[in-house]
C-alpha positions as a printed Julia matrix, in Angstrom:
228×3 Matrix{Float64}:
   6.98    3.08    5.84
   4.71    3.33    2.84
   6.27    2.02   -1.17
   4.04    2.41   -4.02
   5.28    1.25   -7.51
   3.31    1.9   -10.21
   0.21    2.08   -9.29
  -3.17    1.66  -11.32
  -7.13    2.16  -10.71
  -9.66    2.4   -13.07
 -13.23    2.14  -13.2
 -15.51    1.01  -15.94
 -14.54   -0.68  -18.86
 -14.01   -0.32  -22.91
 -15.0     3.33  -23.77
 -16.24    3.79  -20.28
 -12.97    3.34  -18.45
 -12.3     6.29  -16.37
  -8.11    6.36  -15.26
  -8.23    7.81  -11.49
  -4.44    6.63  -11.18
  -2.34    6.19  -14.22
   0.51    4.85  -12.93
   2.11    6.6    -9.38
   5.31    5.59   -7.31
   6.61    7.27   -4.62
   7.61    6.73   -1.27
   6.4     8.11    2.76
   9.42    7.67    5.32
   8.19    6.87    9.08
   7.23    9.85   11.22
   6.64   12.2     8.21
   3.54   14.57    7.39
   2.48   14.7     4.09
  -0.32   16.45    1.95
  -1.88   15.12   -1.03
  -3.43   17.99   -3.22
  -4.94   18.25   -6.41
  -8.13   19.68   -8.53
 -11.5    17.32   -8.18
 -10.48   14.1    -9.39
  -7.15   14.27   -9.84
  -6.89   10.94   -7.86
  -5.69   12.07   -4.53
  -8.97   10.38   -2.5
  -8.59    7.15   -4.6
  -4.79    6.63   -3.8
  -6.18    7.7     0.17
  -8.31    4.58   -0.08
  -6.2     2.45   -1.94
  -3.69    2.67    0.82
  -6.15    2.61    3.65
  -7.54   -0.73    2.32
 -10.7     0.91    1.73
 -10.13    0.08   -2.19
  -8.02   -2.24   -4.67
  -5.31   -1.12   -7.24
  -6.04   -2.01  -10.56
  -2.19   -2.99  -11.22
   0.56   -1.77   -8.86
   2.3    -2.31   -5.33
   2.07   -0.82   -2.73
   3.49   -2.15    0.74
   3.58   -0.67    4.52
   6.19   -1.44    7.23
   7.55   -3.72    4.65
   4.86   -5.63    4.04
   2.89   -5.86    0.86
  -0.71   -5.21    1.95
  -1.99   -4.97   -2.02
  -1.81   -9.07   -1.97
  -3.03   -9.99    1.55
  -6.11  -12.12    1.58
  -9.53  -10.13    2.0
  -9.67  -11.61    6.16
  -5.8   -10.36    6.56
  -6.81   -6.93    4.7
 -10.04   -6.23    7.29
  -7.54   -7.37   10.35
  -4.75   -4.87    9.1
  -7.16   -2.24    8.34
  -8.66   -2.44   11.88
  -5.9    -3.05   13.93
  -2.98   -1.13   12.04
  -4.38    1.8     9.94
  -6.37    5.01   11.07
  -8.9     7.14    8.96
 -10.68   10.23    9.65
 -13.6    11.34    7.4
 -14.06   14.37    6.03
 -17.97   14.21    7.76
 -16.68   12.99   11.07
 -18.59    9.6    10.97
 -19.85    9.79   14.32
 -22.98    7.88   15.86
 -25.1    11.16   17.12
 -26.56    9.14   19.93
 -23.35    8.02   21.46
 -20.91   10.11   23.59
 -17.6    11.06   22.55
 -16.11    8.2    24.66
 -17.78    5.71   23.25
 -17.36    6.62   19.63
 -14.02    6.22   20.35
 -13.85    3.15   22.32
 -16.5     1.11   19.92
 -13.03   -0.27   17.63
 -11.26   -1.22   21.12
 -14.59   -3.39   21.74
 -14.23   -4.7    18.42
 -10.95   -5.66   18.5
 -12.27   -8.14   21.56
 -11.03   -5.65   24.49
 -12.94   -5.3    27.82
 -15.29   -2.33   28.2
 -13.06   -1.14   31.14
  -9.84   -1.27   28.88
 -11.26    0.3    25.92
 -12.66    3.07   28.07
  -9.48    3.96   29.24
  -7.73    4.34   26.05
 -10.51    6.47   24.51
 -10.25    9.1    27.33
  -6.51    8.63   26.62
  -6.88    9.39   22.99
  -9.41   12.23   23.64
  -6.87   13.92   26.06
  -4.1    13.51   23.41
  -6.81   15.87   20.75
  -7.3    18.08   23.76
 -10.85   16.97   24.41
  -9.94   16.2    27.84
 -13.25   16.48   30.33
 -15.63   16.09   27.48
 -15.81   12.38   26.88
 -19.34   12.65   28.02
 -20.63   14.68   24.95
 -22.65   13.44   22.41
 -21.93   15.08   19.18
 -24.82   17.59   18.99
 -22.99   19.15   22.23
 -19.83   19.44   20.19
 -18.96   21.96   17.88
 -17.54   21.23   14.38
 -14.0    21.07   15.06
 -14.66   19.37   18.49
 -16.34   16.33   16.36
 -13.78   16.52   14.16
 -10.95   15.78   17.06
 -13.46   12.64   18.1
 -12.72   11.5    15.45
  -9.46   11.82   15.01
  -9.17   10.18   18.72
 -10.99    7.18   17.22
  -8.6     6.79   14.77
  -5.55    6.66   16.98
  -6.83    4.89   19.81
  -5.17    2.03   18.71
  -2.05    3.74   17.83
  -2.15    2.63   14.44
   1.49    2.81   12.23
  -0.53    5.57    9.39
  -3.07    8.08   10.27
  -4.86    8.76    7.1
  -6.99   11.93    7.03
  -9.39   12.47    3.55
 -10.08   16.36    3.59
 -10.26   16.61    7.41
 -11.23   20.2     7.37
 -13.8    20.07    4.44
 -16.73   20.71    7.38
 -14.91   23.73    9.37
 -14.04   27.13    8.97
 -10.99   28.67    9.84
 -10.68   28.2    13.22
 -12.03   24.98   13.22
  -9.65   24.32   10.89
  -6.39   25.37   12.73
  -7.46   23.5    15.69
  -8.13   20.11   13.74
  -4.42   21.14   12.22
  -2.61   22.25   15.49
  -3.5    18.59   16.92
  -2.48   16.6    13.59
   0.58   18.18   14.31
   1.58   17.93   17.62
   0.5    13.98   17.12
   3.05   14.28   14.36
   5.9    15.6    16.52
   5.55   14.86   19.61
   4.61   11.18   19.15
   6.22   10.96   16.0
   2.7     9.54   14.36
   2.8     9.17   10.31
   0.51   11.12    8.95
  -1.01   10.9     5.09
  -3.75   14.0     4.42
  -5.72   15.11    1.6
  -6.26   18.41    1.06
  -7.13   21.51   -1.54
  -6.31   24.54    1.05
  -2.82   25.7     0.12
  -2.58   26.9     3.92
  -2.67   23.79    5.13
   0.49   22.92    3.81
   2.24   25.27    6.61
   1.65   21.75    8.72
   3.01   19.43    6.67
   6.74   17.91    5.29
   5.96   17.25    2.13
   3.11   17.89   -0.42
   2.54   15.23   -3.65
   0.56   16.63   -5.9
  -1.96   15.2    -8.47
  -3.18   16.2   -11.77
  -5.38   13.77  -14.14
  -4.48   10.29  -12.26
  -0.77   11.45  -12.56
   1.86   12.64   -9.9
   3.15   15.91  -11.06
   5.4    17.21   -8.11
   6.45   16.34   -4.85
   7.98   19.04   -2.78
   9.24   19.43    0.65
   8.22   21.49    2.76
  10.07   21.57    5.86
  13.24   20.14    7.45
  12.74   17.38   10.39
């Protein structure tokens, strides 16, 4: 699903060059849940971005579904990234003066599909985060881990092939939390969605398959967590 061979980024230059990846390869197999943990940067956002075409490698490849995304023109790139990848924010990313259903259904309008289509599939996605029944919400009705699942319905309204998730829980406490966790979850086994997550909470890792872990721009372990 996802290869990554050596991959680079750094910022600045000369003196000033700061190494947030020095060099990572590694690969995520379709259907699997995987954390990416680490101190404050280690690197773990920057690969998120990198692979979410939010941000460009330095050096390195990295391809998805077999295709190598790291060389695709910058108009193939903003397709892909609308059309084939999802990402949920760590501060939801919600318009406050919109309801939940139409946070959700804004990329299906995007994408060039009828208001009567893409209003369907966002109550479909906000059933799937159990948010059935409250598509008329705007987000100062919602609690935190209630925006939270908006947004994760956003990002798999159109059933993208990677769910990426940058510190998902960063906003919540506990409970919050578990909920936001409980539906990444059943997303991953019951409709067998890929799932890539940043996290620091060791806790979380009860969720996942595998967890990479970063230190200094390098990957120092990758462990499994969990047979499928």
């Amino acid at each position: 699903m996802i290869l990554v061979k050596d991959l680079k980024r750094y910022y600045g230059t000369g003196e000033t060059v700061v190494k947030a990846l020095k060099g990572v390869s590694f690969e995520i197999k379709k259907g699997e849940f995987v954390a990416i943990m680490g101190a404050s940067g280690s690197g773990k956002t920057t690969l998120l971005r990198i692979l979410a075409l939010l941000d460009d490698a330095t050096e390195g490849e990295y391809t998805i579904r077999g295709l190598q995304v790291s060389s695709l023109p910058e108009a193939e790139r903003s397709y892909y990234r609308l059309t084939q990848v999802g990402y949920v924010f760590q501060d939801y990313a919600l318009i406050n003066e919109m309801s939940a259903a139409e946070n959700v259904y804004i990329l299906s309008m995007m994408e060039g599909k009828s208001r009567k289509e893409s209003y369907e599939i966002a109550l479909e996605a906000l059933d799937k985060v159990g948010l059935k029944g409250k598509h008329s919400k705007i987000p100062d009705e919602l609690s935190g881990g209630e925006k939270q699942r908006v947004a994760i319905a956003r990002a798999i309204a159109k059933k993208p092939d990677i769910l990426f998730a940058d510190e998902p829980c960063a906003n919540l406490d506990t409970n919050n939390s578990k909920q936001v966790l409980d539906v990444f979850k059943e997303l991953n086994e019951k409709y067998g969605q890929t799932i890539v997550m940043v996290t620091h909470e060791p806790w979380h890792t009860e969720y996942v398959d595998r967890v990479i872990t970063f230190e200094d721009g390098n990957l120092v372990s990758d462990e499994k967590k969990r047979n499928r």
